[in-house]
Backbone as CSV, one residue per row, in Angstrom:
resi,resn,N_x,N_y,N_z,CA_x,CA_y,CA_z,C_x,C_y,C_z
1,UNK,-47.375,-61.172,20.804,-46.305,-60.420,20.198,-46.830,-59.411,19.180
2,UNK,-47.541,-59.497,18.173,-48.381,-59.066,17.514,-49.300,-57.782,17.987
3,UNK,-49.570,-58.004,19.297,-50.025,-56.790,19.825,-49.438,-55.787,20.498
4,UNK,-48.298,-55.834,20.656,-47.183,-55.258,21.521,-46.878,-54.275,19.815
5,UNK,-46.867,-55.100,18.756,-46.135,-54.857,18.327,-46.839,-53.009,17.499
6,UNK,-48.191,-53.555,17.179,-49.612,-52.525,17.025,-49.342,-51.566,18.136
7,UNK,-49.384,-51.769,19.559,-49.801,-50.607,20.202,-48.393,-49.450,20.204
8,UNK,-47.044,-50.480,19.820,-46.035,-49.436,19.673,-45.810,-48.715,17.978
9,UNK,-46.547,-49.455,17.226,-46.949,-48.499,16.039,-47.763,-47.597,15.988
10,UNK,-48.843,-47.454,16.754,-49.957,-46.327,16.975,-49.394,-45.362,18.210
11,UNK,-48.520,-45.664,19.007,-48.144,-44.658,19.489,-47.009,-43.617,18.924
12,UNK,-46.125,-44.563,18.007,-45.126,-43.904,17.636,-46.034,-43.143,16.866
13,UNK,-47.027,-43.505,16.178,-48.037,-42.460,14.851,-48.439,-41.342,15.680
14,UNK,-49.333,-41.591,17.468,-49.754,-40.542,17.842,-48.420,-39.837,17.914
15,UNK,-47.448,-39.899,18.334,-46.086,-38.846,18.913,-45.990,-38.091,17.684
16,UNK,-46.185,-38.742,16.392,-45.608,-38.086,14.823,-46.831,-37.235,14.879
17,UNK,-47.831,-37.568,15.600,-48.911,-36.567,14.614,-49.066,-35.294,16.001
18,UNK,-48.691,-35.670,16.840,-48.566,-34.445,17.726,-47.613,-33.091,17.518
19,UNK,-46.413,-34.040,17.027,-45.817,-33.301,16.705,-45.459,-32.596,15.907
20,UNK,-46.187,-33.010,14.829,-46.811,-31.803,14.145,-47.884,-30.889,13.875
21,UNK,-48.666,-31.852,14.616,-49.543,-30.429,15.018,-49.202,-29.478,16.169
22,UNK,-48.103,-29.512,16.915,-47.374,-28.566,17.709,-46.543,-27.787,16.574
23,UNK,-46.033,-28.562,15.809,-45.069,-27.578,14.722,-46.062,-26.667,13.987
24,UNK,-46.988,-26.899,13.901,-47.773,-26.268,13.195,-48.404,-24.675,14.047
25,UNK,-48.175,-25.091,14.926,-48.888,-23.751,15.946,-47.529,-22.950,16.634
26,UNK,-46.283,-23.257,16.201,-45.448,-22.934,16.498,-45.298,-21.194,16.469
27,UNK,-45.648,-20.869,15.652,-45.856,-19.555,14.726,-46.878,-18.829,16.029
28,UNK,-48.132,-19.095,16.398,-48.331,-18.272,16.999,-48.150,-18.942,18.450
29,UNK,-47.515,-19.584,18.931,-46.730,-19.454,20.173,-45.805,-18.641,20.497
30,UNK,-45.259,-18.518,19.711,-44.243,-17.596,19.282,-44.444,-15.634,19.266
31,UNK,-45.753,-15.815,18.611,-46.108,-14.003,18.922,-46.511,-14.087,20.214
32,UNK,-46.981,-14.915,21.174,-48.001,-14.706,22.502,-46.600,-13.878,23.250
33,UNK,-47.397,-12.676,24.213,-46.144,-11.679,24.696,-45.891,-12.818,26.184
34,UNK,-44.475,-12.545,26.256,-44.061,-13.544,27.860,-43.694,-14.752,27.265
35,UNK,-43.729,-15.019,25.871,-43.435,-16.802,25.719,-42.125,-16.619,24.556
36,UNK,-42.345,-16.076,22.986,-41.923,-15.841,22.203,-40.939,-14.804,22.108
37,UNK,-40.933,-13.657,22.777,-40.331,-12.474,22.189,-39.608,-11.864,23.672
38,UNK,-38.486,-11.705,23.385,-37.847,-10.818,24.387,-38.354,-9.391,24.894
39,UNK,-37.997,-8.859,26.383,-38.834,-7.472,26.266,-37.699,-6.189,25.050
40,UNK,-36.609,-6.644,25.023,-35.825,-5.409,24.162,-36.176,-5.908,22.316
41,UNK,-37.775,-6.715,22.071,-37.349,-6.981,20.802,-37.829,-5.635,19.991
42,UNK,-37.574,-5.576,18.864,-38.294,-4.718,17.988,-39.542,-4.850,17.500
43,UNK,-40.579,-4.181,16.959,-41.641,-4.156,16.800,-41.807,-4.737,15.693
44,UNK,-42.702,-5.283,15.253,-43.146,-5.879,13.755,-43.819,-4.807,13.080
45,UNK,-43.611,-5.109,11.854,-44.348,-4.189,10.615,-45.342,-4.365,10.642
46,UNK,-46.192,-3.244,10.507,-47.908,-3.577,10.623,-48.099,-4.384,9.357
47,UNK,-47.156,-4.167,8.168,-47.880,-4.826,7.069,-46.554,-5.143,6.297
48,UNK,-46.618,-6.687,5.697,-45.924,-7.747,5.780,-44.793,-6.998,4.629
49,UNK,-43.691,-7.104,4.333,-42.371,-7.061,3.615,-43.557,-7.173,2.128
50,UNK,-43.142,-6.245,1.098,-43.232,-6.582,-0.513,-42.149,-7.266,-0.870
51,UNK,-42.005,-7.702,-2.410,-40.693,-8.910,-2.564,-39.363,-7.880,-2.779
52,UNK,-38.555,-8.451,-2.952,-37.799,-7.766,-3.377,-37.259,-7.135,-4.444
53,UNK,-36.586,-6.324,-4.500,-36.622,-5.594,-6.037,-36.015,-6.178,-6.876
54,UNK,-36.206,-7.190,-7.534,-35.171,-7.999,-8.158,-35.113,-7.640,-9.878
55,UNK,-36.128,-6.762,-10.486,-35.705,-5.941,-11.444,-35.007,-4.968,-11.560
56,UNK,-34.716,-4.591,-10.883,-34.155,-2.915,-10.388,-32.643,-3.382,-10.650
57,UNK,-32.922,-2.446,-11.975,-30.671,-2.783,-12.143,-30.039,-1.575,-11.952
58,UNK,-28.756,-1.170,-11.780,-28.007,-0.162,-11.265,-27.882,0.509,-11.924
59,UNK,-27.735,2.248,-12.037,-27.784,2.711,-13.298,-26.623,2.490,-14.174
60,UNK,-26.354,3.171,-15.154,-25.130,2.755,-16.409,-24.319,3.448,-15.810
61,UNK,-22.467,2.961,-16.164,-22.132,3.607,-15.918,-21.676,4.819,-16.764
62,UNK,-20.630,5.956,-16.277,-20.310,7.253,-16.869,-19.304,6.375,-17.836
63,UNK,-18.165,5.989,-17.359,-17.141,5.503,-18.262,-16.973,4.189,-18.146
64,UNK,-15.938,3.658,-19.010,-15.636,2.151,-19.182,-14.905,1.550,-17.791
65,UNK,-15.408,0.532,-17.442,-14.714,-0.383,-16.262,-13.579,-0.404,-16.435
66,UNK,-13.042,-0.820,-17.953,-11.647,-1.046,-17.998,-11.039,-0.067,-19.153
67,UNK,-10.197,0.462,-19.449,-9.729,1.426,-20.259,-9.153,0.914,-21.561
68,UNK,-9.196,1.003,-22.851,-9.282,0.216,-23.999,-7.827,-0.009,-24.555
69,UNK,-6.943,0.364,-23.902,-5.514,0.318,-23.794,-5.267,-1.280,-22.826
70,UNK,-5.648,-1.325,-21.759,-5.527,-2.103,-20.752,-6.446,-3.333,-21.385
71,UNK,-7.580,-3.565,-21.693,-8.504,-3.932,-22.597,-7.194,-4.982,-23.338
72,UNK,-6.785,-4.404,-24.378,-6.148,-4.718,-25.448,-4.785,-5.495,-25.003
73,UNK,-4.189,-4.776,-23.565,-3.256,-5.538,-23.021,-3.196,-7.103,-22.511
74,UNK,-4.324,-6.730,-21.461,-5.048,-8.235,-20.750,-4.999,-9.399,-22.225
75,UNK,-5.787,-9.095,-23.395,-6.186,-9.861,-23.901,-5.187,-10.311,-24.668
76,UNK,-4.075,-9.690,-25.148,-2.657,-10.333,-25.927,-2.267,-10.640,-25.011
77,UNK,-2.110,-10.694,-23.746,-1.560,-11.444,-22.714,-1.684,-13.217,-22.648
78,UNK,-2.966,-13.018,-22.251,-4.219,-14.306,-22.562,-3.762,-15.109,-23.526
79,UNK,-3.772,-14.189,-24.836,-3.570,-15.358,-25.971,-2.437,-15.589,-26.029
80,UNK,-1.157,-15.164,-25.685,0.344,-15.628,-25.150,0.220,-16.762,-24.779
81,UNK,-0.695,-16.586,-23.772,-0.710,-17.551,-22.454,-1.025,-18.904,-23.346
82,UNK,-2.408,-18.622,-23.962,-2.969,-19.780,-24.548,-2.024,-20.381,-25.860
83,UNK,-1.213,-19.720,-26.390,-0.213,-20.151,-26.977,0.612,-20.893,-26.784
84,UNK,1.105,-20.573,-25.732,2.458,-20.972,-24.795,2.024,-22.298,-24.071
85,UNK,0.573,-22.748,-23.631,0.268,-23.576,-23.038,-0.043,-25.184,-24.248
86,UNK,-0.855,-24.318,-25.538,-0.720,-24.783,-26.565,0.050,-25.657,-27.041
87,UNK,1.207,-24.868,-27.327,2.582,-25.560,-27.658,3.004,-26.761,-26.316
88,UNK,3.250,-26.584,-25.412,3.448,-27.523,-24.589,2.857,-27.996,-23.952
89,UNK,1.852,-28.612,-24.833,0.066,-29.550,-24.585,0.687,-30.236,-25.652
90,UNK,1.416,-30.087,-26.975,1.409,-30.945,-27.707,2.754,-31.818,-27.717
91,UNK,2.443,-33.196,-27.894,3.715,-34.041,-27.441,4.825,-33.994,-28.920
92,UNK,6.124,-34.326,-28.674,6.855,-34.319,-29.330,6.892,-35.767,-30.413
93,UNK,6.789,-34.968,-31.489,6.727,-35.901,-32.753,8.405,-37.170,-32.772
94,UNK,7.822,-38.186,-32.749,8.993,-39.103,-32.967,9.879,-38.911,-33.706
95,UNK,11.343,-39.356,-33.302,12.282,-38.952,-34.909,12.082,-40.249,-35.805
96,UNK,12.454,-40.195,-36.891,12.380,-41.237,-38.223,14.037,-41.995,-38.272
97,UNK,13.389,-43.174,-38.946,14.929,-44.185,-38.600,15.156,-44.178,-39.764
């Protein structure tokens, strides 16, 4: 029993280790022409992508997003709101006997 039990642990190990050393070569199976790539694909870049521009911020803008009238509206709105929610967040005080 014991040995049945070994030769199906070393095989399951060879299958794991095959299979990654197939995953591993995956990459250039993949460029070989006739296996990997369709005939309508596009061509690859001779030379690999730089990162991306992830400093690059947008320029400023000319005027304000929001107009300082509207600004001023939104925000007394808000605090209405937060008022109004305020008040009826707080429970009603007991009456006295």
């Amino acid at each position: 029993m014991p040995a049945d039990r070994t030769i199906r642990l070393w095989s399951i190990a060879a299958l794991c280790a095959l299979a990654f050393a197939l995953g591993g070569c995956s990459t250039q199976i993949a460029d070989m022409p006739g296996v990997g790539l369709p005939a309508n694909a596009p061509e690859r870049p001779k030379e690999a992508g730089g990162y991306l521009p992830v400093h690059d911020l947008p320029p400023d803008r000319n005027e304000e997003a929001i107009k300082p009238a509207e600004l001023a509206k939104i925000q007394s709105e808000l605090t209405a709101a937060r008022d109004r929610q305020a008040t009826a967040a707080t429970p009603p005080k007991p009456a006295k006997k």
